[in-house]
RODRENLUM-398633 format. One line per 5 residues: number of its first residue (from 1); their letters; for each residue x, z, y of N, C-alpha, C. Coordinates in nm, 4 decimals. Each point is the difference from the previous one (the first is absolute). Layout:
N
NUM	A	X/Z/Y/X/Z/Y/X/Z/Y; ...
//
This chain:
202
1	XXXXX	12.4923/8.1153/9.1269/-0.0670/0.0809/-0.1036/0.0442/0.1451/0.0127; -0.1050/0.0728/0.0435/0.0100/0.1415/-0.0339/0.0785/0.0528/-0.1158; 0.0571/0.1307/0.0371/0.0517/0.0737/-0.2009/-0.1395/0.0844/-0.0125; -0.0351/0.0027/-0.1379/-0.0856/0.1088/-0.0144/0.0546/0.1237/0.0084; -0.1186/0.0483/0.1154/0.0285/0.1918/0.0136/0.0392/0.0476/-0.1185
6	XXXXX	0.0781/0.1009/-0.0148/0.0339/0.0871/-0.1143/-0.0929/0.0614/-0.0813; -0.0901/0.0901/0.0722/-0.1542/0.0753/-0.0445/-0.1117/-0.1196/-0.0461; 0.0888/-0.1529/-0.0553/-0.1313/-0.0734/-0.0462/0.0755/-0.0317/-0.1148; -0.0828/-0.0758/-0.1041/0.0755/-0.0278/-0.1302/0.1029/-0.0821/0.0500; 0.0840/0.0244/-0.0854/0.1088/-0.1698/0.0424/0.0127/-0.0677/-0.1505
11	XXXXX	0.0593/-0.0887/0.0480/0.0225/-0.1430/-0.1040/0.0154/0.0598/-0.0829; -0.0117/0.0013/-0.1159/0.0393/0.0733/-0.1839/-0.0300/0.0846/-0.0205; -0.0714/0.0918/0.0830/-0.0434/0.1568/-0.0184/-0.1167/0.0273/-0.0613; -0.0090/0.0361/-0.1217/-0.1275/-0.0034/-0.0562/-0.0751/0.0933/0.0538; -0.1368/-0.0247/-0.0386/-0.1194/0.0359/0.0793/0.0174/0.1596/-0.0149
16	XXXXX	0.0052/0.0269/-0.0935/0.0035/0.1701/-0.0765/0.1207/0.0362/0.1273; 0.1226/-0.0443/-0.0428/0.0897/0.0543/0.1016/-0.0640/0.0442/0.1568; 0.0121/-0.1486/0.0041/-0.0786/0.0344/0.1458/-0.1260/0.0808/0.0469; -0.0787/0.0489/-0.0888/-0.0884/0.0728/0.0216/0.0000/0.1472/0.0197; 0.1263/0.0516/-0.1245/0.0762/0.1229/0.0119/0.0395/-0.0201/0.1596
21	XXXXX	0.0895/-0.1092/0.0214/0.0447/0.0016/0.1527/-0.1063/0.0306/0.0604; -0.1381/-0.0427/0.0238/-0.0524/-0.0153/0.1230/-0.0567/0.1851/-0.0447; -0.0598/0.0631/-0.1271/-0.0199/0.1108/-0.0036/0.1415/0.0681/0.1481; 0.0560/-0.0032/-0.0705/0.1916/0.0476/0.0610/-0.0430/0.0243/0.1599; -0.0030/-0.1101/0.0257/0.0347/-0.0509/0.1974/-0.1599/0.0152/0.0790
26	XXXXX	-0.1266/-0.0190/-0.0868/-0.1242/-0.0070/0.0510/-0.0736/0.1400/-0.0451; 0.0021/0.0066/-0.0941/-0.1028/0.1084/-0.0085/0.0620/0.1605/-0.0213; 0.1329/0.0372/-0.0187/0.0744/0.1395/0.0255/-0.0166/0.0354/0.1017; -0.0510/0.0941/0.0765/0.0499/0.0439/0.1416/0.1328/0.1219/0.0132; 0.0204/-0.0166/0.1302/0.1123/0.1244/0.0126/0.1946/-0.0843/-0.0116
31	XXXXX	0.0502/0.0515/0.0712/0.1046/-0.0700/-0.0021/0.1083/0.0552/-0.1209; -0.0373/0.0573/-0.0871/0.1098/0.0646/-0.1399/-0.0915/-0.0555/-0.1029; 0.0105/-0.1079/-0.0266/-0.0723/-0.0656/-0.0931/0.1219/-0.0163/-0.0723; -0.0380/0.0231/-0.1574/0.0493/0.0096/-0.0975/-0.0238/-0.0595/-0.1440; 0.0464/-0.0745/-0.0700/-0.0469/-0.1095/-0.0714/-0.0776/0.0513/-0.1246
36	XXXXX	0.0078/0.1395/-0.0354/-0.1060/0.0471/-0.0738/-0.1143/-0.0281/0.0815; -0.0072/0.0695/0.1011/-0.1501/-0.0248/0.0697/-0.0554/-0.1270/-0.0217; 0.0460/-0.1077/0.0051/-0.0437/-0.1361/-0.0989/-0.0823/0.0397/-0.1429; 0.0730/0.0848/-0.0980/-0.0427/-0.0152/-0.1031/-0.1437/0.1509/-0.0019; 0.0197/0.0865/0.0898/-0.0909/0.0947/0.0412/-0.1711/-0.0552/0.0654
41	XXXXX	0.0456/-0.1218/0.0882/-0.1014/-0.0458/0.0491/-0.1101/-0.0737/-0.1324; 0.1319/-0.0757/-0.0577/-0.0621/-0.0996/-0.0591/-0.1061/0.0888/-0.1314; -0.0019/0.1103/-0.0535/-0.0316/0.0879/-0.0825/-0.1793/0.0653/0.0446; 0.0264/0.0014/0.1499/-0.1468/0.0302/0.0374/-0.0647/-0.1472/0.0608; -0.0009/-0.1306/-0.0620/-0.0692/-0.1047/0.0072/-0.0651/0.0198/-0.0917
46	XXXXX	-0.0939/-0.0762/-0.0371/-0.1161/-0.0373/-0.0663/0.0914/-0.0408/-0.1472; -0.0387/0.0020/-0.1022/0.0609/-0.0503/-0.1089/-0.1351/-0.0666/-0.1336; 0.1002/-0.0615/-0.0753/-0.0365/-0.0482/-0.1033/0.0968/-0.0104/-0.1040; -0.0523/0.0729/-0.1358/0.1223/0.0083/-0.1683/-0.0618/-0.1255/-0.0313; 0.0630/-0.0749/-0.0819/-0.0026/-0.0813/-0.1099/0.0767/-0.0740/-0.0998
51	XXXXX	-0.0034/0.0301/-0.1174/0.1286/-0.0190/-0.1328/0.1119/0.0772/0.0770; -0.0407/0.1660/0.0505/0.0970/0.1105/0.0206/0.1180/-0.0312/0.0949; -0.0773/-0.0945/0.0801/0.0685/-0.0444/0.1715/-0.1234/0.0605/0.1401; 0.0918/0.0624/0.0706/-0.0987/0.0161/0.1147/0.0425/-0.0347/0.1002; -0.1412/-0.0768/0.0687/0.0566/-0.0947/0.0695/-0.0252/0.0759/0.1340
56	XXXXX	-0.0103/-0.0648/0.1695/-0.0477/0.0790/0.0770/-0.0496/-0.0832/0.1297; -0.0988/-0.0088/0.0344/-0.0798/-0.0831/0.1125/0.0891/0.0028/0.1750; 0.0804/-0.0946/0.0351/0.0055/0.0322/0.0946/-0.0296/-0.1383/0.0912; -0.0166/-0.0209/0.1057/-0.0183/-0.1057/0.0759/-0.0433/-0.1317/-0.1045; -0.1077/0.0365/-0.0361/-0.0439/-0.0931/-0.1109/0.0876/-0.0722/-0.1476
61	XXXXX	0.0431/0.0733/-0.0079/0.1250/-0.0178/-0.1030/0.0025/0.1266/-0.1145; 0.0427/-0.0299/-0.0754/0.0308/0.1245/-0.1403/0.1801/-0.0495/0.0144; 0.0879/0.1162/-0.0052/0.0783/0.0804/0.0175/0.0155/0.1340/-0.1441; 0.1177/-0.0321/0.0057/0.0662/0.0963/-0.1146/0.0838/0.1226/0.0916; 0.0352/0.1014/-0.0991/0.0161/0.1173/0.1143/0.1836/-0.0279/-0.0619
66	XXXXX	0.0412/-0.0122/0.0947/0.1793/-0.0349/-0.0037/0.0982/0.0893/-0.0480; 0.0924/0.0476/0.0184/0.0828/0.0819/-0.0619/0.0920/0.0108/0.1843; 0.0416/0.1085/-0.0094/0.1041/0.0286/0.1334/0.1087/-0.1032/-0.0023; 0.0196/-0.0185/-0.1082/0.1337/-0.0607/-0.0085/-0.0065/-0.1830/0.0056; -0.1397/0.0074/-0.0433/-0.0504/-0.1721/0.0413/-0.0016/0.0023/0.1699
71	XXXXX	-0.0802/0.0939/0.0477/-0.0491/0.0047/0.1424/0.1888/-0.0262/0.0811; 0.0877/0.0770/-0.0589/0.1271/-0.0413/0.1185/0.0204/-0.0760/-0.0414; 0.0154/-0.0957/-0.1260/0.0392/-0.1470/0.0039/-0.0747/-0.0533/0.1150; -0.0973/-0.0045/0.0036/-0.0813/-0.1232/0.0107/0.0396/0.0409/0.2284; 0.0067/0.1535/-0.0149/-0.0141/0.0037/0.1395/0.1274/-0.0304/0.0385
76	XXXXX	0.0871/-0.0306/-0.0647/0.1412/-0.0141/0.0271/0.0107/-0.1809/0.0516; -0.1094/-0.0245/-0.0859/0.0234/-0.1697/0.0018/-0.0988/-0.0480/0.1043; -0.0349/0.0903/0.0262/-0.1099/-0.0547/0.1084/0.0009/0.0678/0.0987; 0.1277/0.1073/0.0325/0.0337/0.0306/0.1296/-0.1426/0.0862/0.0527; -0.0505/0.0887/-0.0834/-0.1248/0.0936/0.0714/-0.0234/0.0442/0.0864
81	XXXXX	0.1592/0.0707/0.0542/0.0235/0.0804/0.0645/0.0051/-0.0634/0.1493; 0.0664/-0.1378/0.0120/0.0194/-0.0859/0.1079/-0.1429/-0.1056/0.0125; -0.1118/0.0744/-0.0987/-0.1095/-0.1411/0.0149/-0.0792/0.1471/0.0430; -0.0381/0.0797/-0.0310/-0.0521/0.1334/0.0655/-0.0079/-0.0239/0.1649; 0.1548/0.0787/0.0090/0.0412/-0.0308/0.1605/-0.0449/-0.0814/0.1050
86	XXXXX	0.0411/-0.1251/-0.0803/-0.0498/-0.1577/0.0613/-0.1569/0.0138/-0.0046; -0.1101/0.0131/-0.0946/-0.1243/0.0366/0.0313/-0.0083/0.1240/0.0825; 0.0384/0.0966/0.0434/-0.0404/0.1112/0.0928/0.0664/-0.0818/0.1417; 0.0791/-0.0587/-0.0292/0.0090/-0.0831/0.1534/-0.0640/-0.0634/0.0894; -0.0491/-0.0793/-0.1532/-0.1298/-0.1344/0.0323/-0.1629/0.0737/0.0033
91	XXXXX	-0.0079/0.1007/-0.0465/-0.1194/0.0857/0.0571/0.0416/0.0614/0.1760; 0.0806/-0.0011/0.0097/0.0445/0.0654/0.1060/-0.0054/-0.0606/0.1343; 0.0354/-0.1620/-0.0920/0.0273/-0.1277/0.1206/-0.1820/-0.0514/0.0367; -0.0324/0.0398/-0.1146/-0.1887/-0.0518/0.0235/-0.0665/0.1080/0.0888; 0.0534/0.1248/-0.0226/-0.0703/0.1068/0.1145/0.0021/-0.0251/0.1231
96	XXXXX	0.1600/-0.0431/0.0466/0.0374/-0.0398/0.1623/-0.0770/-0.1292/0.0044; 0.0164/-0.0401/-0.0885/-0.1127/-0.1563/0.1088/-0.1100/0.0276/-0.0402; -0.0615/0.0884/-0.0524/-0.1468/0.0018/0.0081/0.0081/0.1248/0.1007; 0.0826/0.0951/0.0700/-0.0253/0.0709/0.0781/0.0003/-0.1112/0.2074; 0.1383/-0.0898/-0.0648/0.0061/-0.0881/0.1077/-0.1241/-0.0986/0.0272
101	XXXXX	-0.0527/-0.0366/-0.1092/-0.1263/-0.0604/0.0522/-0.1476/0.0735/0.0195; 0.0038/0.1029/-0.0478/-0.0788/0.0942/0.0695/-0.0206/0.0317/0.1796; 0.1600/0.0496/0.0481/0.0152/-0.0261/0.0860/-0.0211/-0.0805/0.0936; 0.0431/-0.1281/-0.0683/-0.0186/-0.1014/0.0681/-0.1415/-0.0700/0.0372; -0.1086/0.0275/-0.0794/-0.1361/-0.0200/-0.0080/-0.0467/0.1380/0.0654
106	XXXXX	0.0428/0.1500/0.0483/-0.0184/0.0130/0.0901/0.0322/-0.0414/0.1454; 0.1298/-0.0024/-0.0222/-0.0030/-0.0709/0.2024/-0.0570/-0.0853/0.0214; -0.0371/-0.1099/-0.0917/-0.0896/-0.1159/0.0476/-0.1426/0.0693/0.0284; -0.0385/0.0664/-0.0618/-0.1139/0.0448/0.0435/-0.0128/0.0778/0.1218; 0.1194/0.0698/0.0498/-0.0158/0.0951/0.1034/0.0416/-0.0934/0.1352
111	XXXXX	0.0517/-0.1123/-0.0535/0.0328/-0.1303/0.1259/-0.1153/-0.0629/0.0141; -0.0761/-0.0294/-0.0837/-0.1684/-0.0701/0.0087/-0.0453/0.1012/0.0609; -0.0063/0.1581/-0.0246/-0.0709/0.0402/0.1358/0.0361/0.0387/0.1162; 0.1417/0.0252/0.0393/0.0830/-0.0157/0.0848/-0.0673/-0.0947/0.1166; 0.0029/-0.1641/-0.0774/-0.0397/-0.0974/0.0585/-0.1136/-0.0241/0.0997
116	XXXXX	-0.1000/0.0643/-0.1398/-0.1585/0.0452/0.0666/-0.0017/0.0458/0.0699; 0.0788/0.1188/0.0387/-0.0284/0.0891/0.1339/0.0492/-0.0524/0.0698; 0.1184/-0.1133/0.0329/0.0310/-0.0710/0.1091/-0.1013/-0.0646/0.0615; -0.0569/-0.0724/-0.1335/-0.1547/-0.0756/0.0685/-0.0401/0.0533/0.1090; -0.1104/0.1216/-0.0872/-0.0816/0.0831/0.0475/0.0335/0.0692/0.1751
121	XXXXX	0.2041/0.0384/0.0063/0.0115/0.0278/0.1236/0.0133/-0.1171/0.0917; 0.0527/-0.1311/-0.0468/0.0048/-0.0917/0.1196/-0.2097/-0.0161/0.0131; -0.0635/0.0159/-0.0646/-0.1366/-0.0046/0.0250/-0.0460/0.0880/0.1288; 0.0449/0.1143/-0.0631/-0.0178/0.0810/0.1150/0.0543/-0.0266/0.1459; 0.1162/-0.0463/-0.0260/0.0912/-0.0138/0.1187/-0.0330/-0.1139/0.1536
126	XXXXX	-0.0659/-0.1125/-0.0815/-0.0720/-0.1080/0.0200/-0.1375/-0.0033/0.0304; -0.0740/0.1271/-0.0372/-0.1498/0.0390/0.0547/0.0175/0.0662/0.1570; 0.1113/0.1004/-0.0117/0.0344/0.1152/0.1159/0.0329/-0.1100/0.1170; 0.0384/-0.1196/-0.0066/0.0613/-0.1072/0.0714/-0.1441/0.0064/0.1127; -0.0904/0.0000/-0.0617/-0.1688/-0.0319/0.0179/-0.0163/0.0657/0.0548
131	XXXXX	-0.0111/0.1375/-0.0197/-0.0556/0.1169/0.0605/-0.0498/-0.0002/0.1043; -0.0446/0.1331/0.0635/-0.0305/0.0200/0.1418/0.0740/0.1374/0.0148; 0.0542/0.0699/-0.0750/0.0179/0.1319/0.0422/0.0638/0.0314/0.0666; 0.0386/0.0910/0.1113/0.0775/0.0332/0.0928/0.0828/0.0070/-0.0508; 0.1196/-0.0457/0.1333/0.1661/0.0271/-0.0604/0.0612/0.0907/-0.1141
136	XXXXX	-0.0445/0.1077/0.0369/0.0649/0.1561/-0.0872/-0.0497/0.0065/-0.1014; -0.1051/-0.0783/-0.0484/-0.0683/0.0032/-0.1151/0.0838/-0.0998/-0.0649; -0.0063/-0.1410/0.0408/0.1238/-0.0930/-0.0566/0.1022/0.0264/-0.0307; 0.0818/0.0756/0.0757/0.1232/0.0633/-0.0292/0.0066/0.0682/-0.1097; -0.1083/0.0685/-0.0435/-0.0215/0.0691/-0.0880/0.0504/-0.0448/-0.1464
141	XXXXX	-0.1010/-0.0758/0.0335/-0.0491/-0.1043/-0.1310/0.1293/-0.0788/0.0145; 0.0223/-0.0693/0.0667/0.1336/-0.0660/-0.0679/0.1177/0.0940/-0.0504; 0.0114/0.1146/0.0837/0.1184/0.0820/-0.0810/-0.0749/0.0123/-0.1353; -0.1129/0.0142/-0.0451/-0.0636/0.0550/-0.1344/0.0308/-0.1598/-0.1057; -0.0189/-0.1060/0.1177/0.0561/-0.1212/-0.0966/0.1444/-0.0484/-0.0745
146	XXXXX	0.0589/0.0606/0.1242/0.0957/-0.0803/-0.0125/0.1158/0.1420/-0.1065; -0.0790/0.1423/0.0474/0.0611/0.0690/-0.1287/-0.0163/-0.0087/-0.1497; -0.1085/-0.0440/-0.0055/-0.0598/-0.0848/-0.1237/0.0880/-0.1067/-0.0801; 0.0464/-0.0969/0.0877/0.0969/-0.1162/-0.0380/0.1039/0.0283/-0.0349; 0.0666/0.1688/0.0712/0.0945/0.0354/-0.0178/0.0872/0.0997/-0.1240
151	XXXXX	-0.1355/0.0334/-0.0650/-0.0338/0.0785/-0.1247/0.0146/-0.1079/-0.1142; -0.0573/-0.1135/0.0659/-0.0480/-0.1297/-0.1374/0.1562/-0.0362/0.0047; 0.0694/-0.0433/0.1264/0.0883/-0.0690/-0.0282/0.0855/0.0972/-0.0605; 0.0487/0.1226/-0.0139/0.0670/0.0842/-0.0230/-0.0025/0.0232/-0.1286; -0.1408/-0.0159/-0.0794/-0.0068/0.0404/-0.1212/0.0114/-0.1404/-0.1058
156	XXXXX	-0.0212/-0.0997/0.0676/0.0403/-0.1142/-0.0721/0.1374/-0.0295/-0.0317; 0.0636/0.0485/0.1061/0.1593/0.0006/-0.0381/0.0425/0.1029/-0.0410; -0.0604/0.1371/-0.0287/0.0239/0.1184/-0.1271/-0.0184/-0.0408/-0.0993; -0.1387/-0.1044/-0.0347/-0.0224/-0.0188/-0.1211/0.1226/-0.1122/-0.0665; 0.0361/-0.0900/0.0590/0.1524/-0.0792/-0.0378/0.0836/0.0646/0.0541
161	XXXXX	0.0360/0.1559/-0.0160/0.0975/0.0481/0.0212/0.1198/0.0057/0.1279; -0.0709/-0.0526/0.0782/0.0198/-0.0299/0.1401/0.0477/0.1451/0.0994; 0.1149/-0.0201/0.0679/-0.0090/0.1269/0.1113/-0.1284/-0.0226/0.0821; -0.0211/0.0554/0.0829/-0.0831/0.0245/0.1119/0.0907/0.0101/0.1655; -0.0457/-0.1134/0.0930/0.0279/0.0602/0.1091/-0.0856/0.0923/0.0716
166	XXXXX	0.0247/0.0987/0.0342/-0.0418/0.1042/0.0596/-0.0253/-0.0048/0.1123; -0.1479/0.0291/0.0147/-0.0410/-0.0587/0.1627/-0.1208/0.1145/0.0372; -0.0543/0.0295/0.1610/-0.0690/0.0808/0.0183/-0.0775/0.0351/-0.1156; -0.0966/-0.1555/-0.0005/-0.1061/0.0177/-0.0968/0.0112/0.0772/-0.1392; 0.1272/-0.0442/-0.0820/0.0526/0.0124/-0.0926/0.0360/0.1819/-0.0294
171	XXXXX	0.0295/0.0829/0.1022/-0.0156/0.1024/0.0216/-0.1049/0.0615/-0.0004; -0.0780/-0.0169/0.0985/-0.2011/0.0323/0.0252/-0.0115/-0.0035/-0.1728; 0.0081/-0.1066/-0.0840/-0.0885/-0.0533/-0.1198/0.0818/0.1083/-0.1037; 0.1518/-0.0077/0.0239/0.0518/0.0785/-0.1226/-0.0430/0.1687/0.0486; -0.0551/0.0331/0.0938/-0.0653/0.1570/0.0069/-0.1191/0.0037/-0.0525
176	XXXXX	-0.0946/-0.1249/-0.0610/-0.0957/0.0094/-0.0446/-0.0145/-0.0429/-0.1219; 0.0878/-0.1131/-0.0832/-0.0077/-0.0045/-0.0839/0.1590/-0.0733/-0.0507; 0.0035/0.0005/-0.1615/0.1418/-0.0348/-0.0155/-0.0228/-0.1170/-0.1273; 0.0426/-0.1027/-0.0182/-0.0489/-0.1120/-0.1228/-0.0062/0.0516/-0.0848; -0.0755/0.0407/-0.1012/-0.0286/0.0371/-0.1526/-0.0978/-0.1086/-0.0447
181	XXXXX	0.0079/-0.1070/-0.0014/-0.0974/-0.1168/-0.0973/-0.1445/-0.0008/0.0866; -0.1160/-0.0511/-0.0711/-0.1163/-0.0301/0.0957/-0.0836/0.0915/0.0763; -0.0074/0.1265/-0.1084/-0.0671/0.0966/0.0517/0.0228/0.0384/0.1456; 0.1339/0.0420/0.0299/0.0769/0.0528/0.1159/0.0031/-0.1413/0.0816; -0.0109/-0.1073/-0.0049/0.0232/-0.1264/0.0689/-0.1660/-0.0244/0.0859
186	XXXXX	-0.0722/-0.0050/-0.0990/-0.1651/0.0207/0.0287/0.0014/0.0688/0.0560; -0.0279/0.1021/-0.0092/0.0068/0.1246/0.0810/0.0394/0.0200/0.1763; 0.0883/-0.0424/-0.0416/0.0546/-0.0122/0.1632/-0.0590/-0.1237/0.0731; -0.0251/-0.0996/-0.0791/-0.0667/-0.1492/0.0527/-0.1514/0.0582/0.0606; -0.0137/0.0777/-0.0893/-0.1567/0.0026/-0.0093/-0.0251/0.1325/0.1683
191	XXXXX	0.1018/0.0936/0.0091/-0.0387/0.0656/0.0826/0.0390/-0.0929/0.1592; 0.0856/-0.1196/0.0046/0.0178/-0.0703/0.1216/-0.1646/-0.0508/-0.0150; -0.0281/-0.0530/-0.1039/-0.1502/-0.1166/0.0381/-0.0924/0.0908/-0.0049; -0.0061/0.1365/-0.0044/-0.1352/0.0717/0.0339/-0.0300/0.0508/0.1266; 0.1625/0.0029/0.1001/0.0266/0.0611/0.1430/-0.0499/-0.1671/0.0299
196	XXXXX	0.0269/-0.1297/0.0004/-0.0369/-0.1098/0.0332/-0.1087/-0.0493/-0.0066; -0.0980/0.0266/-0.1486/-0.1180/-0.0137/-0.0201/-0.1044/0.1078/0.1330; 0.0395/0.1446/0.0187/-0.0258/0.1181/0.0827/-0.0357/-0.1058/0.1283; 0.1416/-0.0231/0.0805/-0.0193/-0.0415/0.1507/-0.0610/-0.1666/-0.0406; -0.0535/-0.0733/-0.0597/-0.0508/-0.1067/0.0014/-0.1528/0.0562/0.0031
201	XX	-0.0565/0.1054/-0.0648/-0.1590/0.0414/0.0082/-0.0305/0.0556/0.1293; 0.1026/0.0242/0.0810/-0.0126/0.1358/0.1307/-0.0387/-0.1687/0.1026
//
């Protein structure tokens, strides 16, 4: 069994309390928060008098406007200051994994097309097999292939953070282009299969 987070009601804490709390830790901004500002906020809510009580609308609830000196009891007993903290943590801890799975749902995507262009070059690679074209023309084309493979394989292991071994090709490709995500990946794919598409029409 879990403990309940601090920034949630806990066992015995009446609702009112806890609501001042969550005003406190949720809705103050700025890090010099000050327990008037509790009773400041609560003043520009919505209100309602009746039999010379005013009450005040907050998170679906009516709320009485507290006294300073209620607000440090209550924040004393409920540790505000350490349930604050602990919520700016746990906002903090939800950013990195929603930044990590961001991430992570990009590289999968840039490995699905990674992949594709492997296709696409063993396609190529496997037509040229066919050919008729004179030697020097082949030569060609396979250096244009096989620099191709050498870009894909290179950038698949940038994208998992991978060194690179450094090889002719790998040189030739980094004077023309350098991994920045699909645009720059395309790009360079796309100018090998248009020199390949070229000598396949000739």
């Amino acid at each position: 069994m879990t403990d309940c987070p601090l920034w949630h009601r806990q066992p015995r804490e009446r609702l009112q309390t806890y609501l001042y709390k969550k005003i406190y830790i949720m809705e103050l901004k700025g890090a010099n928060k000050k327990l008037k500002d509790v009773i400041e906020y609560i003043k520009k809510l919505p209100s309602e008098t009746s039999l010379d009580v005013t009450l005040y609308h907050f998170s679906d609830n009516l709320i009485e406007l507290p006294t300073e000196d209620q607000l440090k009891q209550m924040s004393k007993r409920y540790c505000w200051q350490e349930a604050d903290e602990a919520y700016s943590n746990h906002l903090t801890e939800l950013d990195h994994k929603r930044r990590e799975e961001n991430y992570q749902t990009s590289t999968d995507r840039i490995d699905d097309l990674i992949d594709t262009m492997f296709d696409l070059v063993e396609e190529s690679a496997e037509e040229l097999k066919t050919t008729e074209y004179k030697t020097s023309t082949k030569i060609q084309l396979e250096y244009t292939v096989s620099r191709t493979i050498d870009l894909l394989t290179k950038n698949k292991r940038l994208n998992h953070g991978r060194p690179t071994t450094i090889s002719k090709a790998d040189v030739d490709v980094d004077a023309e282009v350098e991994f920045g995500g699909f645009e720059n990946l395309i790009g360079a794919f796309d100018a090998s299969k248009k020199e390949w598409d070229k000598h396949k029409q000739q």
